[in-house]
Residue, then its C-alpha position, 0 to 999 in steps of 0.5 A: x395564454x403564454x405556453x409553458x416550457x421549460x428552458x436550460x442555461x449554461x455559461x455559453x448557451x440555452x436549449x429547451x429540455x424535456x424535464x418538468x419541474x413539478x410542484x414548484x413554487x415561486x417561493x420555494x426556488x431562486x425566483x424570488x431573488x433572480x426578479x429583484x435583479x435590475x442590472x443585467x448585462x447584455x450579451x450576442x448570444x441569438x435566441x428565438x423570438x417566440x423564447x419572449x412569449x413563453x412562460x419558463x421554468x428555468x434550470x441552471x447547468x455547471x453552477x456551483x452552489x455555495x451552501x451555508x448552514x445556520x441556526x435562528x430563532x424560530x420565526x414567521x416567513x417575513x422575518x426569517x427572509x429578512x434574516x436570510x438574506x441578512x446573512x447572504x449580504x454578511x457572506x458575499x457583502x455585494x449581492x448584486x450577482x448573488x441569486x439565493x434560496x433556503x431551506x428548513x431543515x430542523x425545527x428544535x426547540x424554538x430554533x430553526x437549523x436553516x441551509x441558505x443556497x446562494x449561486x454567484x450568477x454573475x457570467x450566467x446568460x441568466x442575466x442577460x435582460x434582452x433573451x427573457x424581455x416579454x418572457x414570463x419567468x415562473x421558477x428558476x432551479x440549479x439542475x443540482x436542486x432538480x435532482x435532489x428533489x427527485x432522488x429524495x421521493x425515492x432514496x426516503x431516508x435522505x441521506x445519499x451522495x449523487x453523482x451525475x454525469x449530465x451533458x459536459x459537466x460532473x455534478x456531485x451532490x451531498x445530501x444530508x437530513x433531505x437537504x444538500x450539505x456540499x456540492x461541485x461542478x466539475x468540468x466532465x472533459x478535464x483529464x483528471x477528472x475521476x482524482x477530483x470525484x474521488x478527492x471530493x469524495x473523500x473529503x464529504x465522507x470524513x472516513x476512508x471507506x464510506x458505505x453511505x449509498x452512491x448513486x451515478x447517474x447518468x444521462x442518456x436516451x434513459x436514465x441510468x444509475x448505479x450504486x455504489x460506495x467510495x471504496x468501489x469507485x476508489x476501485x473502479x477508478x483507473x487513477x493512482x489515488 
């Protein structure tokens, strides 16, 4: 039996990590549309052999997720990935990089409020076909989704902001009704780096001093988080903003 571990994905490398992602279904991630990929590119980045005969739970780091809301008729799971994937097409038209996912998060009515997740994976070691050959691939997650699952078991209302300083990027993730409604990835060495934090959050929060709760996370030996609102990160800033 293939070991289980779990893997990391950048732009410019992949390591082994220690998170679990648990309770995760293959229909409940990107897997389902990162399988269906047949043209990968190659790359010169050297794995180990042994990557071929594990089976991997796959994270993706500094990938933004575009996020798109839409409203359909209540349906069964066939029609409704028919549906979804009809839209990803609308959006992106060529979908040949496009690796995407959806989640339910109203049922009204007869209708069904859905959030359609898609990630642009076209510079992506993930898919690079040569390092996964052999390598029996069991869910594919943006470390954004990660976190978000997590962070919902505790925060139980659902409606919360993230930001997560974890290895050379920025996540801020802003989640409404459990589900993510607006992200980004910023690159954490940038000099202005705290004006884009603070410009992301104005413009998720739709007020000047949001009280929704603000959770800095950051990611050392162990797990630390902070909370917060925009009017004290405006404060904690050392930028003219």
């Amino acid at each position: 039996m293939k070991k289980r571990c779990t893997i990391e994905i950048s732009e410019e490398e992949i390591k082994f990590v220690k998170e679990k992602i648990k309770d995760l279904k293959k229909h409940k991630n990107f897997y389902c549309t990162y399988c269906s990929k047949k043209n990968y590119k190659d790359s010169d980045v050297a794995v180990e052999e042994n990557l071929r005969k594990l089976n991997l739970d796959i994270i993706l780091e500094g990938e933004e997720i575009f996020v798109h809301n839409v409203f359909v008729p209540k349906v069964n799971k066939i029609k409704l990935d028919l549906i979804v994937k009809n839209q990803v097409i609308k959006i992106f038209y060529d979908i040949e990089n496009i690796i995407f996912n959806y989640e339910i998060i109203r049922n009204k009515r007869g209708k069904l409020e859905v959030a359609i997740y898609c990630i642009n994976v076209k510079d992506s070691l993930l898919m690079n076909r040569e390092l996964f050959l052999g390598a029996n691939i069991n869910s594919v997650i943006p470390i954004q989704q990660l976190y978000t699952n997590k962070y919902n078991k505790k925060i139980k209302n659902g409606e919360f902001t993230l930001i997560i300083y974890r290895n050379k990027y920025v996540y801020i993730i802003e989640v409404e009704n459990g589900a993510i409604r607006a992200n980004r990835v910023i690159n954490g060495s940038k000099e202005n780096v705290n004006i884009e934090i603070l410009a992301f959050l104005r413009e998720i929060s739709g007020e000047e001093h949001n009280n929704k709760g603000i959770y800095i996370i950051t990611d050392e030996k162990k797990e630390k988080v902070k909370v917060a609102n925009l009017y004290e990160m405006k404060r904690s800033f050392p930028v003219n903003s």
